[in-house]
C-alpha positions as CSV (number, residue, x, y, z in Angstrom):
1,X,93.7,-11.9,-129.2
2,X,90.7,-9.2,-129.1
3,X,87.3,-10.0,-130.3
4,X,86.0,-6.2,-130.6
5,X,81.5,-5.6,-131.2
6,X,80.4,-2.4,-131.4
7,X,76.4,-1.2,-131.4
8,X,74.9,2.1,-131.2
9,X,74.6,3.0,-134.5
10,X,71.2,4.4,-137.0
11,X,70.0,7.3,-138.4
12,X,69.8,11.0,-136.7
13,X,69.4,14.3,-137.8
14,X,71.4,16.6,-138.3
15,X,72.5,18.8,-135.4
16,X,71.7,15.6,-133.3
17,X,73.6,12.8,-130.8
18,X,74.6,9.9,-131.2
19,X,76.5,7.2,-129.1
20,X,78.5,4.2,-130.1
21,X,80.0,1.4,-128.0
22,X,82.7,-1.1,-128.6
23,X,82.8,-3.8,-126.4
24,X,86.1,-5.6,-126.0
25,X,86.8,-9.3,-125.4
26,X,89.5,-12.0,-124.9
27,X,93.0,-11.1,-123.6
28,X,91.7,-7.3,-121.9
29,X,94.6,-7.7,-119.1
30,X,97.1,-6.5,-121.5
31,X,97.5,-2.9,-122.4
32,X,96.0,-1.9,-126.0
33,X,94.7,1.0,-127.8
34,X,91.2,1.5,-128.9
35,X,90.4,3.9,-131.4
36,X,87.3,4.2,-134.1
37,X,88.0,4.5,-137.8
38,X,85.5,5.4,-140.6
39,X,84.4,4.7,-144.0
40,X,82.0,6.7,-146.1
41,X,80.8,5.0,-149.5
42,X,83.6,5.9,-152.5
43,X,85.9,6.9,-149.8
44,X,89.3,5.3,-148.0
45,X,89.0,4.7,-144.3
46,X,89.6,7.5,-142.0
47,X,90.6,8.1,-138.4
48,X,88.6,9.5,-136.7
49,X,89.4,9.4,-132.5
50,X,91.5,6.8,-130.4
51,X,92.4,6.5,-127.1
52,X,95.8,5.1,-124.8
53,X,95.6,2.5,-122.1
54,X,96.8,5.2,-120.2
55,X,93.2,7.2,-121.5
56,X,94.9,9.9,-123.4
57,X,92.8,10.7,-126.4
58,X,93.5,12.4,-130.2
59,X,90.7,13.3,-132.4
60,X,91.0,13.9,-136.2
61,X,90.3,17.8,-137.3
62,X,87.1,17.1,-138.9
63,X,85.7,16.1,-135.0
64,X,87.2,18.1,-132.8
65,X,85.2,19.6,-130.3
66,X,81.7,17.4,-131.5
67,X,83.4,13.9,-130.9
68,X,84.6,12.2,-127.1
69,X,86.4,9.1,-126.8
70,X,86.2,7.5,-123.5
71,X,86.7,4.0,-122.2
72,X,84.3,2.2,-119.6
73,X,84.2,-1.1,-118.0
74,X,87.4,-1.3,-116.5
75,X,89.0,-0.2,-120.2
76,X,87.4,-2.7,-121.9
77,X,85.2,-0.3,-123.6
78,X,85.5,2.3,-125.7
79,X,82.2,4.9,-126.0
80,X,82.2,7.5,-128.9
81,X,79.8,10.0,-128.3
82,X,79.0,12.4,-131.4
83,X,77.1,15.7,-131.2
84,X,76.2,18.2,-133.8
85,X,76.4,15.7,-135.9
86,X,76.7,16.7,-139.4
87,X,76.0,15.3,-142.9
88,X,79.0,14.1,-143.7
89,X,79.8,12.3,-140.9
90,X,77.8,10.0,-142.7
91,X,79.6,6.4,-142.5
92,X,80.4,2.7,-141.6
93,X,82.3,3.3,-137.9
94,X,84.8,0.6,-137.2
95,X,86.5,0.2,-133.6
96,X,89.4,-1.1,-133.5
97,X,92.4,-2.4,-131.1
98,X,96.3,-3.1,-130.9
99,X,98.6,-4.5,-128.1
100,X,100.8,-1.4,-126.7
101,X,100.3,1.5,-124.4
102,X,100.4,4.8,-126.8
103,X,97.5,5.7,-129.9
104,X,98.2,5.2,-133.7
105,X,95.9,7.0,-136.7
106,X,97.5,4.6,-139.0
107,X,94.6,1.8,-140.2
108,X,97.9,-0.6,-140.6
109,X,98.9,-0.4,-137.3
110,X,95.5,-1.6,-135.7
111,X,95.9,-5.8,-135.9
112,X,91.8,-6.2,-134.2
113,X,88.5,-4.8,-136.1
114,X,85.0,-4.5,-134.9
115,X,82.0,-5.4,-138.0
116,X,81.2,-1.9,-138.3
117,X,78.3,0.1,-138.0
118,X,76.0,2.3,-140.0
119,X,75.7,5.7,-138.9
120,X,73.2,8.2,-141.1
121,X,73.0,11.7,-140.7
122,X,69.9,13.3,-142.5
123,X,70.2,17.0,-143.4
């Protein structure tokens, strides 16, 4: 069982930074992936990063090269840090965690979900 609390999230302009955390809790001995999903208003969750045990990371196209993944804390956290930040990454960002060693995109495969947090980018 994972209880998962991210923070970090607000409003930045465009072309700015931003950094999110996701704090991890309860069974942390076990191997899991962490990855962050998000939701924009009229739109199905995407995928947008996650990251192995083992600390091997994928990023969805739309991120690639603005976005890094990392985990802190003895892999209990995982730190998204956003730059260039664009319009429409405009969204709700949800961590979230599975038991296993190896990364999923899938939003069915991911059994633990953080509340979510509001991230606005003005243009």
């Amino acid at each position: 069982q994972l209880q998962l609390a991210e923070s970090g999230g607000g409003l930045v302009q465009a072309g700015g930074s931003q950094r999110l955390h996701c704090a991890a809790s309860g069974r942390t001995s076990v191997a899991y992936v962490m990855a962050w999903f998000r939701q924009a208003p009229g739109r199905e969750r995407e995928f947008v990063t996650g990251i192995s045990w083992g600390g091997n990371a994928q990023y969805a196209d739309s991120v690639k090269g603005r976005f890094t993944i990392s985990r802190g804390n003895g892999r209990n956290t995982a730190i998204l840090q956003m730059d260039n930040l664009k319009p429409e990454d405009t969204a709700v960002y949800y961590c979230a965690a599975t038991y296993g060693v190896g990364w999923a995109s899938a939003t069915q495969t991911y059994d633990y979900w953080g509340q979510g947090t509001q991230v606005t980018v003005s243009s």
